[in-house]
N, C-alpha and C positions, 0 to 999 in steps of 0.2 A: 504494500500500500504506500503512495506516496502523496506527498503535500499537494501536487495538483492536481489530482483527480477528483472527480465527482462522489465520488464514493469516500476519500476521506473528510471533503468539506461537508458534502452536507449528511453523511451518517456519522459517517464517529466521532468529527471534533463536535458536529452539533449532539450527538448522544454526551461524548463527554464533557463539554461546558454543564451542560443539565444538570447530570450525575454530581461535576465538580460541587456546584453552586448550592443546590440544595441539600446534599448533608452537612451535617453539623462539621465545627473548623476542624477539630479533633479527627476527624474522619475523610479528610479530605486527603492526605498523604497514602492515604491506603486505595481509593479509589485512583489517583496519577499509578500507583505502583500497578495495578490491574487492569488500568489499561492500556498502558505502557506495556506488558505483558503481552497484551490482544491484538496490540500493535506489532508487536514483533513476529507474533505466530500466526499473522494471518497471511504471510506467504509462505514461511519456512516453519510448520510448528514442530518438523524432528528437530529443528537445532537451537528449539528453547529450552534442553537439557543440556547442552554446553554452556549457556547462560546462567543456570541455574549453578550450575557447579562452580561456573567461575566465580559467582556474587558469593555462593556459602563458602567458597575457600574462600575467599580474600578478608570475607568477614570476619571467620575463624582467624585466620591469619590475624587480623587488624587487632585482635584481641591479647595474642603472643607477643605481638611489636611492640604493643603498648606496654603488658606485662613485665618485659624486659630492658624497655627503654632504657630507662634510671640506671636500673641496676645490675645491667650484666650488657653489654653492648654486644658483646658475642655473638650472645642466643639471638639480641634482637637481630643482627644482622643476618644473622643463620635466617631466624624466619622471614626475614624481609627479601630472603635469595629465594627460598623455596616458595613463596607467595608468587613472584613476579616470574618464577620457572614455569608453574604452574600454569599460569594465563597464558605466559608465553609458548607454553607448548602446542596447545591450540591454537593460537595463531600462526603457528610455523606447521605445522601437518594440514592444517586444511586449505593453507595459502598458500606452503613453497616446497610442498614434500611432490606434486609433481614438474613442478620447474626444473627441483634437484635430480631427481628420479631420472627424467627424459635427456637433462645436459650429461649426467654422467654416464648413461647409458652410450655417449657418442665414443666413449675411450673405447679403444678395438681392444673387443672381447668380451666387454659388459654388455652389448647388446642381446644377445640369447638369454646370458644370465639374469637380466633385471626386464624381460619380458613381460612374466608374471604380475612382478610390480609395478611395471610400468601403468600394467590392464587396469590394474587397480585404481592406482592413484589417479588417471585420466578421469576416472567417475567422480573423484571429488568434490564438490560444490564447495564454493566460498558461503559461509554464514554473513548475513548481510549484516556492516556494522560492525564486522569482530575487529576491527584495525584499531575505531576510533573506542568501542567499550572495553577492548583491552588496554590501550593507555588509561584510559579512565582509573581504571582498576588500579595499574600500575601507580597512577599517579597519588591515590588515595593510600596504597603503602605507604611509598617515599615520604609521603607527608606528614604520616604518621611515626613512621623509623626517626624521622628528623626533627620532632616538636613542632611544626608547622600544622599542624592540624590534630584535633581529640580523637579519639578512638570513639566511633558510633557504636552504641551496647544496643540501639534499637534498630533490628533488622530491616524494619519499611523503611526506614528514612536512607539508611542504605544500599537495599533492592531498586529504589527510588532513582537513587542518583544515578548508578548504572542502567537503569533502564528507560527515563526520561524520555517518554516516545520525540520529544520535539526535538532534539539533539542526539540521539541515539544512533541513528543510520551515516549521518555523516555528519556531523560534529553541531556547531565546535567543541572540539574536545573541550572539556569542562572539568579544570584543575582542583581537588577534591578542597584544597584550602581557598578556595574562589567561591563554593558554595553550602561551604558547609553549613554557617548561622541561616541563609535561607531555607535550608530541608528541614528547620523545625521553626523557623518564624521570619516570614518573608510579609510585606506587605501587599495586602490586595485593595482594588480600591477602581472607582469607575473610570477616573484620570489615564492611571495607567493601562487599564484593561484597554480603553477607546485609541491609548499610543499601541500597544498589541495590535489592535486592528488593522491600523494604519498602516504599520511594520509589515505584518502577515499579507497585505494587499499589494505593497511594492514588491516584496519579495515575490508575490506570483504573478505579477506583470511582467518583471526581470525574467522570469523563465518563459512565462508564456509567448508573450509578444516581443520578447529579444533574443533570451539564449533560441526558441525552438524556430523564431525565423533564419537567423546566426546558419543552426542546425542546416535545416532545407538546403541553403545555398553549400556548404560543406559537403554536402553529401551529392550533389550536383556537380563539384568542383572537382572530387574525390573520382568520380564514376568518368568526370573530363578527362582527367590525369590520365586514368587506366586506358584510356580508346588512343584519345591524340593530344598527350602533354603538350600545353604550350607555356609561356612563361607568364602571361597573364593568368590562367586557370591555375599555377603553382601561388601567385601572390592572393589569390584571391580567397584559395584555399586557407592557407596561413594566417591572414590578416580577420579571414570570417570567423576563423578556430579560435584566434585570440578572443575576440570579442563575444564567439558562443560559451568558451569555460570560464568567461570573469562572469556572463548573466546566470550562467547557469548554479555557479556556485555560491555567488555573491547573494543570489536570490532564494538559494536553498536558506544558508546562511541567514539573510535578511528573515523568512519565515519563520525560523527556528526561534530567533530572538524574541521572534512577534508571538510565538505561541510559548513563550517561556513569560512573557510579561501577562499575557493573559490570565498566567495560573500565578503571576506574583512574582517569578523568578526574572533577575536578570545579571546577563549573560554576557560574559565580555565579547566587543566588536571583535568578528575576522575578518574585516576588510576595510583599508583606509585609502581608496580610490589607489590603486597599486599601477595603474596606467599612467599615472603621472609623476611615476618615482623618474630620477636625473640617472639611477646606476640601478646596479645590479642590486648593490649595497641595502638598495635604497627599496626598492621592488620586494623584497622579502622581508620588511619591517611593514606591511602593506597589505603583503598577500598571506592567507590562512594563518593570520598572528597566530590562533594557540598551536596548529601547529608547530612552527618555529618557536613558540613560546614554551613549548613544553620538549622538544630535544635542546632547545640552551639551557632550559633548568635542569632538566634529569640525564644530560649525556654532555653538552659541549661544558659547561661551568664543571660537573663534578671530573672531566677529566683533565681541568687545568686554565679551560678558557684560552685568555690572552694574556694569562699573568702568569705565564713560565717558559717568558721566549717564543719570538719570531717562529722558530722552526714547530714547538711543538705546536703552538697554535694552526698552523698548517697545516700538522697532522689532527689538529682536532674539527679543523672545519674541514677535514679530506672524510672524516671517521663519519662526521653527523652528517652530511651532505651523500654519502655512500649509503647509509640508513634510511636518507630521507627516501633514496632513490626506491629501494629494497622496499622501504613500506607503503607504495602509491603501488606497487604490483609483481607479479614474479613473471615479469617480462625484462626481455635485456635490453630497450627501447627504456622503462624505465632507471634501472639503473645507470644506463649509460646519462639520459637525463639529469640523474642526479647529479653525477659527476661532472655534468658539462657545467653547472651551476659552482659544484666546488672549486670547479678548476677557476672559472670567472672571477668569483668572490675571494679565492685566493690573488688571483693577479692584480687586482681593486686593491690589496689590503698592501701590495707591494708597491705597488708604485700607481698606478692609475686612475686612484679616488685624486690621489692629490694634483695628476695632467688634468682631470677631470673637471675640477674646481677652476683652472684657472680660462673654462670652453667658457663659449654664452651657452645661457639657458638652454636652448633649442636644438642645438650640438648635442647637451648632456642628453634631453628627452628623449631624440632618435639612436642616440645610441645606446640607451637602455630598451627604446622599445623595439630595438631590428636583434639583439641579444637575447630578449625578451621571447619576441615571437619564433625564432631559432626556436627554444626551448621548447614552443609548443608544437613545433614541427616536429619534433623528434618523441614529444609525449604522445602526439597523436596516432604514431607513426609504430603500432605493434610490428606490423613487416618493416625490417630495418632496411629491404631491399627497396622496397615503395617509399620510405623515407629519403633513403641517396636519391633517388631518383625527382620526386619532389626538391630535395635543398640544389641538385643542377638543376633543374628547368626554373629555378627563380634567377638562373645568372644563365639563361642560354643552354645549356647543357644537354641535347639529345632531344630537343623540343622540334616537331613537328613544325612550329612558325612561335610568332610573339605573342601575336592572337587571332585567333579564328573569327568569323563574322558572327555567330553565337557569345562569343566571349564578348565581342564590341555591343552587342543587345542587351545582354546581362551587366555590363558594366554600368551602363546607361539607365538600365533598371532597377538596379540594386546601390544604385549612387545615395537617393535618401534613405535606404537601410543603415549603410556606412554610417552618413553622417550623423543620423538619431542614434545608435548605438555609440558612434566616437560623444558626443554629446551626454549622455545618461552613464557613460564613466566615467565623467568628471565633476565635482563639487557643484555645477552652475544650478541642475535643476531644483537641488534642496536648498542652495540660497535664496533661490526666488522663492521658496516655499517657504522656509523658515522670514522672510523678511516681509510676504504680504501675511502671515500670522498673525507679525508683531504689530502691524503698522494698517491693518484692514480687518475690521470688526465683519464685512460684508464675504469675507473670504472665508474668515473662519467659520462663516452660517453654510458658506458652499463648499465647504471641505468633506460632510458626510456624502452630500449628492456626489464629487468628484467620483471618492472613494468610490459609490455605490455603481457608479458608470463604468469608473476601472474594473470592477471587480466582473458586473457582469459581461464586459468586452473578453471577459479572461474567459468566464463562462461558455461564452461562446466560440471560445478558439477552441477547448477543450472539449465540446461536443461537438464540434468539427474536425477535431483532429485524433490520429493515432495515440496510442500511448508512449509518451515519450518521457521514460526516469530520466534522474538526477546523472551527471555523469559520476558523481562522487558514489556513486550507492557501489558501485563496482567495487572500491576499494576498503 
């Protein structure tokens, strides 16, 4: 089930506002846990026993860490290893145990031999979620290991955080010492619920009428490549991609927030218009903060940061950067990703931030967003032979012509797509919103009507259109 369909707007979130609202307060942490639950098992319910196991072990866990803390650093560390093994194990068997399986299977002579295994592990399914609620998980340890957060003795408030249907599937991760005072006293109130709304309505415009137009043309541009690459159908692909995974995420993202404020909870930003970062630098302080925000607390700081040397810092942004790659997929497309990003943000940290500094403005922007869009060329790009092949026909490379007379129609036609999307990722259109708020009493009477028009425009895309998930849900 996912945030734009019809089925979870108007059955389950309208069943669970209902439910939420009218039991008593006491009871209302138990009803998010149940249907945060019914949420997750209503596409996948065999692998709401791997959930279940990782929430009672971590909990149990959380009990030992805390136990121990004070007094015996050992044990807690002991149990703070076997907590985060735990989680981890599932997410390495059902994420990368056929990636491993089929790469090692290449060494001459494993092939016969890991046959068997091979059959097997190809059936795998990914459990939808398990990337971002096993950070979760993990992060509620560490927090705990380290005093940064109390050890929960009441299990819903716990099962809770982990299963949170509005952030559950694809984040933002949600760092256990960021919401802990809220899973037992959060403020709810009509203020906040009406900015939910709001929240929850852009974020499904951002998907509907941006990322899934975005989509169309990608998949059009994609199907060009394959018949008769030209170098326009290569830019157009790339530059539409850019712009389909910041709506499609930023919008999931934006939803998630808007249905956390609904129930009270709120949610740190993951995204701070990241299309207008000057560097690379700069782009990933922007794009999926907790993300990033949570491999620099729990990986890049505890193994040294930037306070033990030039070199080891290198190695530490080579460490998290190769991790980052590893956990967005067990493709080599990602990984390699990853590292294109580390090797970047390394060359930045040596000398480039500071040539950088002394460009104009505009210099900085196109060269963080032609490095930028690289990057999604090679994420999008599972066949890394389809990928070479895309990044030459954006410089000439093996293309049929420059551009086809198809391509000259579609440019022509998809010119105000570009510009309303380059447009709506940049700060302009919530300044004008945030500024006729402040200063026009007549705006703010036609704010619900707006919403009501957005929403049903969305409406009606989505009963027009296919089903089209998050792209994040994959991972």
């Amino acid at each position: 089930m996912v945030f734009s369909s019809l089925i979870f707007i108007f059955a389950f979130l309208t069943v669970t506002l209902i439910a939420y609202f009218i039991v008593p307060k006491k009871f209302r942490m138990l009803v998010l846990f149940i249907v945060s639950f019914l949420f997750y098992g209503w596409g996948e319910p065999k692998y709401m026993i791997i959930m279940v196991i990782s929430i009672c072990s971590a909990y149990g866990f959380g009990f030992l860490i805390g136990k121990y803390r004070e007094t015996d650093k050992r044990k807690a560390k002991l149990w703070l290893a076997v907590s985060v093994c735990v989680n981890l194990a599932f997410l390495l068997f059902f994420k990368y145990a056929n990636f491993i399986v089929t790469n090692v299977s290449l060494i001459p002579g494993l092939d016969s031999l890991l046959a068997p295994v091979r059959v097997f592990t190809s059936t795998l399914k990914l459990p939808v979620g398990i990337s971002f609620y096993t950070f979760q998980i993990m992060s509620y340890s560490i927090d705990v290991y380290r005093g940064d957060a109390r050890v929960q003795k009441k299990f819903i408030p716990f099962g809770t955080y982990v299963t949170l249907f509005p952030q559950l599937i694809a984040g933002p991760i949600v760092r256990y010492k960021d919401i802990d005072d809220q899973l037992t006293e959060r403020v709810e109130n009509g203020d906040k619920f009406a900015g939910g709304v709001r929240r929850f309505v852009a974020g499904l415009a951002k998907k509907i009428l941006f990322a899934d137009s975005a989509a169309a043309v990608v998949s059009l541009c994609d199907a060009s490549m394959k018949l008769e690459p030209t170098v326009v159908s290569a830019w157009m692909l790339v530059i539409f991609y850019t712009f389909q995974i910041y709506f499609d995420f930023s919008g999931y993202s934006d939803m998630a927030i808007g249905l956390g404020r609904m129930f009270g909870f709120d949610f740190l930003e993951n995204f701070n218009y990241p299309y207008l970062a000057d560097s690379v630098t700069d782009f990933w302080r922007r794009w999926h903060i907790s993300l990033s925000t949570w491999f620099k607390e729990y990986i890049y700081i505890p193994l040294g940061g930037n306070r033990c040397g030039k070199l080891r810092q290198f190695r530490n942004i080579a460490v998290v950067w190769l991790l980052t790659g590893v956990w967005h997929g067990a493709q080599w497309n990602f990984i390699i990703w990853g590292c294109y990003f580390g090797v970047l943000l390394i060359i930045e940290k040596v000398f480039l931030l500071k040539a950088l500094k002394k460009a104009p403005a505009f210099v900085r922007h196109i060269y963080a967003l032609f490095f930028i869009a690289i990057g999604w060329l090679i994420f999008y790009h599972t066949d890394l032979t389809a990928g070479v092949t895309c990044f030459k026909a954006m410089f000439g490379g093996g293309v049929v012509a420059f551009a086809s007379k198809t391509n000259v129609y579609d440019m022509l036609r998809l010119m105000p797509l570009a510009v309303l999307c380059a447009i709506a990722s940049t700060p302009v259109p919530k300044r004008y919103f945030d500024r006729l708020w402040e200063k026009c009493n007549a705006f703010q009477t036609a704010v619900p009507f707006l919403m009501g028009g957005t929403f049903l425009l969305c409406v009606a895309y989505m009963v027009d259109s296919t089903f089209s998930p998050f792209l994040y849900y994959i991972f």
